[in-house]
N, C-alpha and C positions, 0 to 999 in steps of 0.2 A: 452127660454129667449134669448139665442143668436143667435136662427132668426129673432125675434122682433128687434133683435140690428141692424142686417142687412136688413133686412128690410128697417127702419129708414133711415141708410147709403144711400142703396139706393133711397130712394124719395127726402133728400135732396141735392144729387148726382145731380138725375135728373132735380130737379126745379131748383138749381143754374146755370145747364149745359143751362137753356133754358133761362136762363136771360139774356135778350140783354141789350148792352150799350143802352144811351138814343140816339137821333137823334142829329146829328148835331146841325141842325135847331132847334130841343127842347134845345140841351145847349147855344145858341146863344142867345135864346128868355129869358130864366130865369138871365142868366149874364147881357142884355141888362138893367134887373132892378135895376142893384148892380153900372154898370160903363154905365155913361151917353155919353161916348164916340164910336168910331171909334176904335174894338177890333179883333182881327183874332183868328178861333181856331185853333189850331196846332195840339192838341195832344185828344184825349180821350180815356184813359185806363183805366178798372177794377183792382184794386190792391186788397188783400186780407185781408182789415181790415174792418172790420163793412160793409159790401157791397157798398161798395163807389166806387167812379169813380174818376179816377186823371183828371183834366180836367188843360189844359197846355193854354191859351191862351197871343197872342202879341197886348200889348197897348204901343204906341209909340216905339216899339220896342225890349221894353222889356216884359222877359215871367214873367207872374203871373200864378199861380197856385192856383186853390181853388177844392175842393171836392165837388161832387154832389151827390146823390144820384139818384137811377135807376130811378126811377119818375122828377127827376127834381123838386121837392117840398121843397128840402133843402139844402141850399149852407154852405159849412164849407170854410174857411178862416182863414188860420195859417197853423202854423206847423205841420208835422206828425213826431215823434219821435220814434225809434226804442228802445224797451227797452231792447233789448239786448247787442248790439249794440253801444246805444247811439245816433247813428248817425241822424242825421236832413238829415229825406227823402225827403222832399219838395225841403229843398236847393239841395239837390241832383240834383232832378229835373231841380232845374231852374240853375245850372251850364253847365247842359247839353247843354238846346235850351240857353244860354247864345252866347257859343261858337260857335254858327248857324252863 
């Protein structure tokens, strides 16, 4: 039983290790649908909730933050909430490229 467990471990180990962020150009082309403007991407990181993607981009010069998934088929928009914490991870984020 407890090599079945490892087992496991290891294949979802490995398929997560091979999961690449999406392309630039792929986050560029799925955002271009949401903001009809003139947008920069700054940032795109893997964070470890639900297999999302932080995706950090500059409209007008301020950073907005929305979540994508590896495919790029789904844009999340709001906040991510630590529930341990409390803490508002988004705003997090966007304090950071704030002070850019």
């Amino acid at each position: 039983m407890f090599k079945k467990f490892l087992v496991v471990c290891f294949i979802a180990l490995t398929v997560s290790a091979c999961s690449k962020a999406p392309a630039k150009e792929q986050v560029q082309e799925t955002i271009k649908k949401f903001i009809p403007m003139e947008f920069e991407v700054l940032q795109i990181s893997e964070k470890p909730y639900a297999g999302l993607y932080e995706v950090v981009v500059s409209v007008r010069k301020q950073p907005v933050v929305f979540y994508l998934d590896k495919d790029c088929q789904y844009l999340f928009s709001g906040s991510v909430m630590s529930a341990e914490t409390k803490a508002n991870l988004t705003a997090e984020t966007q304090k950071k490229f704030q002070n850019k």
